[in-house]
C-alpha positions as YAML, in Angstrom:
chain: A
units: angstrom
residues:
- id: 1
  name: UNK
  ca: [182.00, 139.43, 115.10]
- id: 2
  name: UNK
  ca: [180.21, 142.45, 113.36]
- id: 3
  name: UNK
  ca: [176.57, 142.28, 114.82]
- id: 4
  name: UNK
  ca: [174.58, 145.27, 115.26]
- id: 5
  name: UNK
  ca: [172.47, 143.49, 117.89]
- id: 6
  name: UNK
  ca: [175.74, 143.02, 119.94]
- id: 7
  name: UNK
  ca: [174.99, 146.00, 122.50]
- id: 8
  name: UNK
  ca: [171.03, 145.77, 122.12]
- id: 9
  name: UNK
  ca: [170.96, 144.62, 125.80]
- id: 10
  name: UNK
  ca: [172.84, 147.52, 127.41]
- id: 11
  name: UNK
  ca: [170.32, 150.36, 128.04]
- id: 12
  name: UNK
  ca: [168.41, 147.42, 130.27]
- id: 13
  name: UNK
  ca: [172.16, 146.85, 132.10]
- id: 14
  name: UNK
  ca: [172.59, 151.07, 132.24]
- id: 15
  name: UNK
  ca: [168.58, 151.05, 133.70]
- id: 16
  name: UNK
  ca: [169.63, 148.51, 136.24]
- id: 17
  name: UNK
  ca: [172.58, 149.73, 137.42]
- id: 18
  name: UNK
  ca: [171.56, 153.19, 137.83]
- id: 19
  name: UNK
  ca: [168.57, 152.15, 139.66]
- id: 20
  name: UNK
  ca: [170.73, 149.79, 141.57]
- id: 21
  name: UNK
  ca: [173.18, 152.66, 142.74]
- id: 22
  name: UNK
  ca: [170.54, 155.18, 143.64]
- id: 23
  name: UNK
  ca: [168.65, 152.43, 145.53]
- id: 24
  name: UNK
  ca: [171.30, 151.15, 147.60]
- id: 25
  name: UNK
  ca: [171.85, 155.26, 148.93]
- id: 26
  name: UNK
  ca: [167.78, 156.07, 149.11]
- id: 27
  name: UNK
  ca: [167.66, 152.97, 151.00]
- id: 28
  name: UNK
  ca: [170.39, 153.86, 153.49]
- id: 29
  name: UNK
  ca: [168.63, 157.50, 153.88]
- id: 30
  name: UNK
  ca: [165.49, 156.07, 154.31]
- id: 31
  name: UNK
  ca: [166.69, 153.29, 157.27]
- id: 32
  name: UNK
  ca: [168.18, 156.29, 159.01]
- id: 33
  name: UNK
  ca: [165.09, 158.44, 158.64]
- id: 34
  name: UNK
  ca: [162.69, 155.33, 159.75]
- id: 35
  name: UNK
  ca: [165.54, 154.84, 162.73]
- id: 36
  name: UNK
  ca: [164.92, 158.48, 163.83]
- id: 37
  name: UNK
  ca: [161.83, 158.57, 163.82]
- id: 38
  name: UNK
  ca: [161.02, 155.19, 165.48]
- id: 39
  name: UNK
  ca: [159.23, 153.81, 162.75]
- id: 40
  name: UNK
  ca: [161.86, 150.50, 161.87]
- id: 41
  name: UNK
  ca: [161.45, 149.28, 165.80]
- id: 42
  name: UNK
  ca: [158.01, 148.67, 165.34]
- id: 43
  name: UNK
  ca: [158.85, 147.48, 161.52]
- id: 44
  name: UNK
  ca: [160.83, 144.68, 163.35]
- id: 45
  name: UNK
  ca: [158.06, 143.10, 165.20]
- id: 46
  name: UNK
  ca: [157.28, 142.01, 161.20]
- id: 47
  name: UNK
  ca: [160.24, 141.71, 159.36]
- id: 48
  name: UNK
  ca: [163.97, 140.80, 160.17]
- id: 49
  name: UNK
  ca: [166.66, 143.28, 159.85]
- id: 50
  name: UNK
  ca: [167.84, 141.62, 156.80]
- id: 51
  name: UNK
  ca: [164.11, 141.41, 154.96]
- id: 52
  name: UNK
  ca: [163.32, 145.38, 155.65]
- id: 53
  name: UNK
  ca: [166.97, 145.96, 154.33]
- id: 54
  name: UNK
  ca: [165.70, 143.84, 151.02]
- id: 55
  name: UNK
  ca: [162.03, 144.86, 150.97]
- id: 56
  name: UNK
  ca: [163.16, 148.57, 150.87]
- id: 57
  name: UNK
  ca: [165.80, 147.92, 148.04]
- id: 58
  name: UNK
  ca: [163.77, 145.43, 145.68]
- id: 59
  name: UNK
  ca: [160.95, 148.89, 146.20]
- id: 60
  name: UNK
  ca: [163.28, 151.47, 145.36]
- id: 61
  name: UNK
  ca: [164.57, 149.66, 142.67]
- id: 62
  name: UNK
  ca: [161.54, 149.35, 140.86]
- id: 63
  name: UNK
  ca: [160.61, 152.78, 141.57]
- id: 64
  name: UNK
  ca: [163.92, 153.87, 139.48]
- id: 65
  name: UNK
  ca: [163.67, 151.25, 137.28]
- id: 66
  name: UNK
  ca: [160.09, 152.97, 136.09]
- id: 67
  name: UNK
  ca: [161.86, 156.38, 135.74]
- id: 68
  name: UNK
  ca: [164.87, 155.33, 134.36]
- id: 69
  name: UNK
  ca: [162.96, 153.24, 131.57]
- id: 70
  name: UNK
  ca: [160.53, 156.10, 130.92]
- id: 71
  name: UNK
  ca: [163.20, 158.68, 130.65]
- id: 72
  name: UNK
  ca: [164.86, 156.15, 128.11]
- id: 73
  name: UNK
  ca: [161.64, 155.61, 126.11]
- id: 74
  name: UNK
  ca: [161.51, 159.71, 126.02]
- id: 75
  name: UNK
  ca: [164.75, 160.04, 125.21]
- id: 76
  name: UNK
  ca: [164.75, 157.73, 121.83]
- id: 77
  name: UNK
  ca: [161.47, 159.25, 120.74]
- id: 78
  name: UNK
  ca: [163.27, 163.10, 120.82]
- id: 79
  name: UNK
  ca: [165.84, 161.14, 119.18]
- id: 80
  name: UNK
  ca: [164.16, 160.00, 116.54]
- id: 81
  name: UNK
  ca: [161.86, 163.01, 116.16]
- id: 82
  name: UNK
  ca: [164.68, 165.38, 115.80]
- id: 83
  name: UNK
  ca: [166.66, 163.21, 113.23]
- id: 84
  name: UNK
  ca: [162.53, 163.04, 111.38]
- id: 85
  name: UNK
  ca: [162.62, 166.97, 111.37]
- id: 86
  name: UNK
  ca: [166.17, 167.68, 110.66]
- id: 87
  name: UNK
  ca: [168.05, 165.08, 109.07]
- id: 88
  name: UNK
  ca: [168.08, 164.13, 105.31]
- id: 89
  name: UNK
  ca: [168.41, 160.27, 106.13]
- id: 90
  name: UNK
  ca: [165.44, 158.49, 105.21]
- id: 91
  name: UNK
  ca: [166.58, 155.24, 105.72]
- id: 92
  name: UNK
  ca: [167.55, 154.80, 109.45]
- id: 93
  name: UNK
  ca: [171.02, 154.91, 108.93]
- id: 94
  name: UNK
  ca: [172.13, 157.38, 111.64]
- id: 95
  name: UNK
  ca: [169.93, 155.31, 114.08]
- id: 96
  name: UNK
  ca: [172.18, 151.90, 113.15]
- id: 97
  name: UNK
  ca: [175.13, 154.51, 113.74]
- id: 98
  name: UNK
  ca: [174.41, 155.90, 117.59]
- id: 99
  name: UNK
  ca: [173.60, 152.81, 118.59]
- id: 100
  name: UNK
  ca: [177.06, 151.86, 119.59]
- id: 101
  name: UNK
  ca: [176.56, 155.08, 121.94]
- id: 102
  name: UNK
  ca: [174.58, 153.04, 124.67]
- id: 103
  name: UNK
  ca: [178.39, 151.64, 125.27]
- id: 104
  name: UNK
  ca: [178.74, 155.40, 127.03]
- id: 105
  name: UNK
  ca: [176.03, 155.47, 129.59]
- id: 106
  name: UNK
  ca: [176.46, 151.80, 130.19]
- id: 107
  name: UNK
  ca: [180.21, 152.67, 131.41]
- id: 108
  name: UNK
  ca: [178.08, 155.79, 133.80]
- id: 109
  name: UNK
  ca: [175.91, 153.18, 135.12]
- id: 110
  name: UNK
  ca: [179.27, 150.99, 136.23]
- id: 111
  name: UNK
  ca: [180.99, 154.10, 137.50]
- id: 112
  name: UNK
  ca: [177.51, 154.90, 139.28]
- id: 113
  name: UNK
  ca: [178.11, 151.85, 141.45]
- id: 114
  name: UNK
  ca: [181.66, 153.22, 142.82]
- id: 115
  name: UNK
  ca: [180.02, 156.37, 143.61]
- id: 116
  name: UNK
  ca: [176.71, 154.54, 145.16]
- id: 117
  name: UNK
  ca: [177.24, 156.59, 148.74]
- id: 118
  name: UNK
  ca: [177.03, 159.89, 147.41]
- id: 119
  name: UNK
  ca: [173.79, 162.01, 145.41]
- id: 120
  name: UNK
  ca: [176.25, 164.16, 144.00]
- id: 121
  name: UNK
  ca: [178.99, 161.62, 142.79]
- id: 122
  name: UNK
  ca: [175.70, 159.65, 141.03]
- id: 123
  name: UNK
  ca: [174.33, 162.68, 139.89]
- id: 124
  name: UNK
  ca: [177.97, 164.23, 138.49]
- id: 125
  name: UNK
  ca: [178.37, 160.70, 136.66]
- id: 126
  name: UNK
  ca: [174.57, 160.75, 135.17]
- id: 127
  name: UNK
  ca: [175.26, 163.97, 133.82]
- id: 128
  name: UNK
  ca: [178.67, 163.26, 131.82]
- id: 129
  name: UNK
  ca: [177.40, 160.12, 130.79]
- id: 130
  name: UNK
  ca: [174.81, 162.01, 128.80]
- id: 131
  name: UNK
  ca: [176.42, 164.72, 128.03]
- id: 132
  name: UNK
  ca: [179.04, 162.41, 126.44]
- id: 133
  name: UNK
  ca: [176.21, 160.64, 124.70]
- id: 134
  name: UNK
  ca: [174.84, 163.46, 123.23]
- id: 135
  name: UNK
  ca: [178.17, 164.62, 121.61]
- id: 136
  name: UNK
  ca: [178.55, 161.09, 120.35]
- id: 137
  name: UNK
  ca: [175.17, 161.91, 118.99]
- id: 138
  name: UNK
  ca: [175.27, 164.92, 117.08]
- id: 139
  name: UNK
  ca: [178.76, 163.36, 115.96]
- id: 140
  name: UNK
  ca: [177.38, 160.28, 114.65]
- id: 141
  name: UNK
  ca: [174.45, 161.81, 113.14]
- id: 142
  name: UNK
  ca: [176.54, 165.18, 111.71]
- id: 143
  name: UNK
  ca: [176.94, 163.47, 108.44]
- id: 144
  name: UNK
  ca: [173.28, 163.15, 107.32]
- id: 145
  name: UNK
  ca: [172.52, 166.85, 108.93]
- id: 146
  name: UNK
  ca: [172.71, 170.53, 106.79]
- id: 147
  name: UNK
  ca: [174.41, 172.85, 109.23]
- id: 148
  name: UNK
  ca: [171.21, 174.27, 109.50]
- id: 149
  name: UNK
  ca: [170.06, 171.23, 110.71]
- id: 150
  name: UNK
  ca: [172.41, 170.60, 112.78]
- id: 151
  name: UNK
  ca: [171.95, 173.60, 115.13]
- id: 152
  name: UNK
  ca: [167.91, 172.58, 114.55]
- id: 153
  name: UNK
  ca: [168.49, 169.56, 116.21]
- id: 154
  name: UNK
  ca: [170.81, 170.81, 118.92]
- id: 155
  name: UNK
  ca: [168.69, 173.22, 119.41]
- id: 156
  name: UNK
  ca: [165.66, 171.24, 119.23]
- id: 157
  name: UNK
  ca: [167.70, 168.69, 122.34]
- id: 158
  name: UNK
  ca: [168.21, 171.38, 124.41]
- id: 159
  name: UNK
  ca: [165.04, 173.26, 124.65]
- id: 160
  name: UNK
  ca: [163.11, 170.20, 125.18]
- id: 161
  name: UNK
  ca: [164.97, 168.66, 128.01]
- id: 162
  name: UNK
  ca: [165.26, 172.00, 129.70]
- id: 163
  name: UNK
  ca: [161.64, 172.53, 128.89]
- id: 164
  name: UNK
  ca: [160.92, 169.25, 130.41]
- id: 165
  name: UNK
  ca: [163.33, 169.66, 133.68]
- id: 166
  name: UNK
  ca: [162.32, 173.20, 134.18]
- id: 167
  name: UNK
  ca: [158.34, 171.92, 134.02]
- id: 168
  name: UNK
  ca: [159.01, 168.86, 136.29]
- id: 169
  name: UNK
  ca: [160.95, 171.21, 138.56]
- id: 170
  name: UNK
  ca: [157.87, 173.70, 138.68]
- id: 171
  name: UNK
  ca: [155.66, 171.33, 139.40]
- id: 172
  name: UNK
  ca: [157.57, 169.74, 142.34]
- id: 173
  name: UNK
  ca: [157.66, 172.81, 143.74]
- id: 174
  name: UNK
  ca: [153.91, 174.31, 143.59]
- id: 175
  name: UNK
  ca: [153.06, 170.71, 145.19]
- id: 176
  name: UNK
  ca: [155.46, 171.44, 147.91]
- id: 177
  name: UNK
  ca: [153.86, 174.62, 148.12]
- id: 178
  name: UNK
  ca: [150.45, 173.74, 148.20]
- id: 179
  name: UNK
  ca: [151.46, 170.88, 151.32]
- id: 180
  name: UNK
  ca: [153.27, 173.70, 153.13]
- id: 181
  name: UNK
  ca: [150.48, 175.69, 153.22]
- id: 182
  name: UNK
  ca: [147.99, 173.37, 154.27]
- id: 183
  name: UNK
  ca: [149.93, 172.34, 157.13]
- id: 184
  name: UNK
  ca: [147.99, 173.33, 160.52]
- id: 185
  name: UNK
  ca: [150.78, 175.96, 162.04]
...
């Protein structure tokens, strides 16, 4: 069975399972920060154990699933822009070729799962996952790219996601700033 609609559904099974993993260890963080703080006795006077546990996770979720979607929806249009400025394909072809590559971070999101009690191990397996992705990329998409644009669109990847993590990264930090210093000490 030769269908190219065969792994359509697996960026929404990598989006779940990602967000699945990192909810399931935000949660646990978060139970033991409301615990410390004496926050989730009170929170029992309202829910059982079992609904916090499941109001917290079906939250969380959601919250990644949002990121996780948007940083797909990002991700395909830099795909597509950089094979627009850089490729000599004009009919879509390399796009029907990395399409198999969603097979890659859909085997991260299941290895995300083993790793679900650790940042690091989720983070470590994000990362290969697309840096494996993005080799199966620019190999897939090699044969319809110049070797000029080639390093164009390698070079066009990398300075917008660094770009974009660097500026996300400021950001987070000048509004940590700005709380800091309005804190009465």
């Amino acid at each position: 069975m030769k269908n190219t609609y065969f792994t359509s559904y697996f960026p929404l099974l990598s989006i779940i399972l990602f967000s699945l993993s990192l909810s399931i260890r935000f949660e646990k963080v978060l139970i033991e920060f409301l615990k410390n703080s004496g926050i989730y006795v009170g929170m029992l006077e309202f829910f059982s154990e079992g609904g916090i546990k499941l109001s917290l996770l079906i939250l969380l979720m959601l919250l990644f699933f949002m990121v996780f979607a948007a940083l797909k929806l990002i991700a395909d249009t830099i795909n597509e822009l950089s094979l627009l400025f850089f490729s000599k394909d004009s009919e879509g072809e390399s796009l029907k070729q990395i399409r198999g590559g969603a097979i890659i971070i859909c085997i991260g999101s299941a290895l995300s799962l083993v790793s679900m009690n650790s940042f690091i191990g989720i983070g470590i397996i994000f990362a290969a996952a697309i840096i494996i992705y993005f080799l199966y990329f620019v190999y897939k998409v090699s044969s319809s790219l110049s070797a000029l644009g080639l390093i164009g669109l390698i070079f066009f990847q990398v300075f917008f996601w660094s770009s974009f993590i660097l500026g996300i990264l400021y950001l987070a930090l000048k509004v940590y700033n700005s709380i800091i210093a309005s804190l009465p000490i």
